[in-house]
N, C-alpha and C positions, 0 to 999 in steps of 0.2 A: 504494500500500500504506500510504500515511498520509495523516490525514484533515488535515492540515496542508498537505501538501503533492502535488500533485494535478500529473500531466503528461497533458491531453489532448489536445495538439499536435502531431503526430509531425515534422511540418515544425520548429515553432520548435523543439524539441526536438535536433532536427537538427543546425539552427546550433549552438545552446547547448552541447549536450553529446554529441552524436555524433562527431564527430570528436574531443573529447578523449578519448570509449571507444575508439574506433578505433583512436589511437595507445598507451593503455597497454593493449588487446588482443593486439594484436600482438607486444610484448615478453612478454605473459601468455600468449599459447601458445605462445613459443619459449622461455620455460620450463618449462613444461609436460609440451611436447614429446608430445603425443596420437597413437598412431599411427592411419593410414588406416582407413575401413572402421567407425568408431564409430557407435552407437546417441546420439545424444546429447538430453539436456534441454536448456535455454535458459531457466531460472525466472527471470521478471520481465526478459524480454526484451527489451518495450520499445518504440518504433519500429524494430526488428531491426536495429541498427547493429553487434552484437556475432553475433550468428546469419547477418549476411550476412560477416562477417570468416571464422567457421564455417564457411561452405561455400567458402569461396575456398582456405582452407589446411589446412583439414583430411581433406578429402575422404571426409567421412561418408558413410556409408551411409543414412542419417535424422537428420533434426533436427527435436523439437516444439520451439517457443516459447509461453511461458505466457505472460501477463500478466492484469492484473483492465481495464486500459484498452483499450475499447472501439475508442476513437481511432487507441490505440497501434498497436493489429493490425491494422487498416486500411491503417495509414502501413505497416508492415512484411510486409505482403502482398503491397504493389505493389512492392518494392526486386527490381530484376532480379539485383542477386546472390544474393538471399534463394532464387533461386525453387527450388523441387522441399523446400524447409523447410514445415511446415505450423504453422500459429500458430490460439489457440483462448485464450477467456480462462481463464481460472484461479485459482486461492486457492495460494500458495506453500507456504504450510500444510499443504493441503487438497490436493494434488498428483493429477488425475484420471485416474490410471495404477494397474492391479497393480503387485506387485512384482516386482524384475526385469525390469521393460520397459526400461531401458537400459544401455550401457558406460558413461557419463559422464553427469554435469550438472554443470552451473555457474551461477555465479548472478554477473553482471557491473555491477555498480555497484547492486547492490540488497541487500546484507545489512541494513544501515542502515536500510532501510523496510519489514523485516520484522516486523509485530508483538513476535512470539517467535522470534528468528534460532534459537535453539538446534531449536525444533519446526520449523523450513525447511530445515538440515540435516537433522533425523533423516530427514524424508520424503525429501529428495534420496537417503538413507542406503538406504531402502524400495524405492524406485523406481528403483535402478541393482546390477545384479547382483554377488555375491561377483568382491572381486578390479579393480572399476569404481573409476573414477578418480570424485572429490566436489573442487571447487575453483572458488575464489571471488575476485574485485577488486575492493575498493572504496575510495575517497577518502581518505585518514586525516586526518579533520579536526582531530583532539587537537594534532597539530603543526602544522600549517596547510597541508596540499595541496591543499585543495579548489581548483579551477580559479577559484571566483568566490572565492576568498579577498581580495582587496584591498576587492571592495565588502562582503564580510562585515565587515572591518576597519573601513569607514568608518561604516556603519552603526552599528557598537556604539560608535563614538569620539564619536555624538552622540544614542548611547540608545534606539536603534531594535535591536531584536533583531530580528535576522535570520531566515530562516527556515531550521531545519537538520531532518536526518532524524531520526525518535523514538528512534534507537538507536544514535547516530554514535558512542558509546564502544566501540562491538564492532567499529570501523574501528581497528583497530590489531594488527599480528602477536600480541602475547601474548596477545591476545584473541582471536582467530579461529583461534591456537592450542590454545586452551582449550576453543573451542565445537568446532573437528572433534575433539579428542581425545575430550571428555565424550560426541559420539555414540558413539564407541565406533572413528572410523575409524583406521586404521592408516598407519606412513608418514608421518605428517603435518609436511609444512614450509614456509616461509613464505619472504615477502622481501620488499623493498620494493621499487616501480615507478615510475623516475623518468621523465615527459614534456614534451616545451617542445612548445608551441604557437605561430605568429607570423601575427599577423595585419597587413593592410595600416598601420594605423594607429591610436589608441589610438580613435576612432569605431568603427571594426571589432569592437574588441576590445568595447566597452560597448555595443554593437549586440545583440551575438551572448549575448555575457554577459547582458542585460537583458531578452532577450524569452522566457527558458523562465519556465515554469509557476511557480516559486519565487518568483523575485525579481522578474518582474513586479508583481505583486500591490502589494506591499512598495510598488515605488520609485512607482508610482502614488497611492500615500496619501501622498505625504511632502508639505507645503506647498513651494512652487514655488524659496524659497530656502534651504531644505533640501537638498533631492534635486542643484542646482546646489552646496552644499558639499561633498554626499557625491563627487559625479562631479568636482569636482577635487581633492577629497580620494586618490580612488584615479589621477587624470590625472599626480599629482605622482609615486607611487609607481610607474608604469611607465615610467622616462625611454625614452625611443624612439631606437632608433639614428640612426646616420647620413641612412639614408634613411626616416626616418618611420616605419620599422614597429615594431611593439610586438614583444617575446616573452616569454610566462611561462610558467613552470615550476612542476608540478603533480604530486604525488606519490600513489602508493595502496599497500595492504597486500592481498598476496595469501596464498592458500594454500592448498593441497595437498594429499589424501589420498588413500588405499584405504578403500575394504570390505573387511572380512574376510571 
C-alpha cells in the first residue's frame, strides 16, 4: 500500500514480521474478545499470518482477506490454518464488498500504509453491518516499538533514513482514537500492546530482521563499512543473555469500535 515500501515475499515476510503479528495478535483478540460465528474482513492481510490467528481462535463463520500483493495471497492461500479463509487482492480504500457484508474487520499492522487511513476506516465502517465490531494494531513508531527499531536507530545515527510507512503518525492511541471516532464509530477504545520476541542469537535476530521487503533494500546500498557499523551498532544495543539469545520488546497501539 506504499510505493516506498513494497512486501512481495510472503516467506521473508514471515521471518521478519509474522510472528511478531502473531504475538501482538493474540493479546489483540483477547482484548477484543470477538464472539464465535463472525463475518469477518482481514484488510491488508498480508501473507495471512493474522487471518490464520482468525480462524484458530475465533471460530468464524467466514473470513475474506484483502490485500493489493499478488505475492502476498499466494503465501496466505497455502497456510493450512488459513484454510476455509478466502483471500483476493484489493484496494483498502476501495473495499470490493456491499455494505453490510460483515460482523467485523480489522486491519493488522497496516493502518500506516494506508494512503488515506481515515477513507480505510470509513469503508471498513461501509462494509460491516450496524452494531459490527471496526479494530485495528499497528506499530507505534512515535515512541519506538517498531520491532526493527534498533537498526532504524542505527541507520539515522549515520544518516541513512530508514525506511518507514507514509502515515506512521496515525500509529498512536490519540490518533486512531480520533480517526474511529471522526468515522463516526461508537465505543471506541484503545490501548497499548506490549511483545518480546527471542531469538537464538543476535544473527537470528538480524537474519530475520534484514530480509523483509523494507530494510533489505536499504542495508544493500550501504558501502560494505557502513552497513558492518550499523550491525554492530544495533549488536551493542541487544546484550544477549546468558545463553546467547537475544530478546526484544516491541510495542503497538490498538483500537476498538462499533457501528452505529
Amino acid at each position: 500500500m506504499s510505493g516506498q515500501i513494497r512486501f512481495d515475499d510472503g516467506a521473508a515476510y514471515e521471518r521478519a514480521m509474522g510472528l511478531w503479528s502473531r504475538l501482538a495478535g493474540q493479546d489483540f483478540l483477547d482484548w477484543v474478545a470477538p464472539p464465535a460465528g463472525l463475518r469477518w474482513i482481514d484488510v491488508g492481510c498480508g501473507n495471512g499470518a493474522f487471518t490464520e490467528l482468525l480462524m484458530e481462535r475465533c471460530a468464524p463463520a467466514a473470513v475474506e482477506g484483502i490485500d493489493p500483493s499478488p505475492a502476498q495471497i499466494d503465501y496466505a492461500s497455502t497456510r493450512p490454518g488459513a484454510r476455509g479463509a478466502t483471500f483476493r487482492q484489493g484496494d483498502a480504500m476501495a473495499l470490493p464488498f456491499p455494505d453490510d457484508s460483515f460482523d467485523a474487520a480489522t486491519m493488522a499492522l497496516v493502518i500506516f500504509f494506508v494512503p488515506d487511513p481515515a477513507k480505510g476506516v470509513a469503508e471498513m465502517a461501509r462494509v460491516v453491518r450496524s452494531g459490527g465490531i471496526i479494530s485495528a494494531y499497528v506499530w507505534n513508531f512515535a515512541t519506538g516499538g517498531f520491532p526493527f527499531g534498533p537498526i532504524h536507530d542505527a541507520l539515522q545515527a549515520v544518516g541513512i533514513a530508514p525506511p518507514r510507512p507514509p502515515n506512521a503518525a496515525v500509529a498512536q492511541e490519540d490518533a486512531l482514537r480520533a480517526v474511529w471516532s471522526g468515522a463516526g464509530l461508537e465505543k471506541v477504545a484503545t490501548r497499548t500492546i506490549t511483545v518480546r520476541r527471542s531469538f537464538a542469537d543476535f544473527d537470528d535476530y538480524w537474519t530475520a530482521c534484514t530480509n523483509s521487503g523494507a530494510l533489505k533494500p536499504t542495508l544493500a546500498a550501504l558501502p560494505p563499512d557502513t552497513l558492518a557499523g550499523v550491525k554492530d551498532a544495533v549488536r551493542a544495543r541487544l546484550a544477549p543473555e546468558a545463553d546467547g539469545r537475544v530478546t526484544h520488546t516491541a510495542w503497538a497501539a490498538a483500537v476498538t469500535g462499533r457501528v452505529p
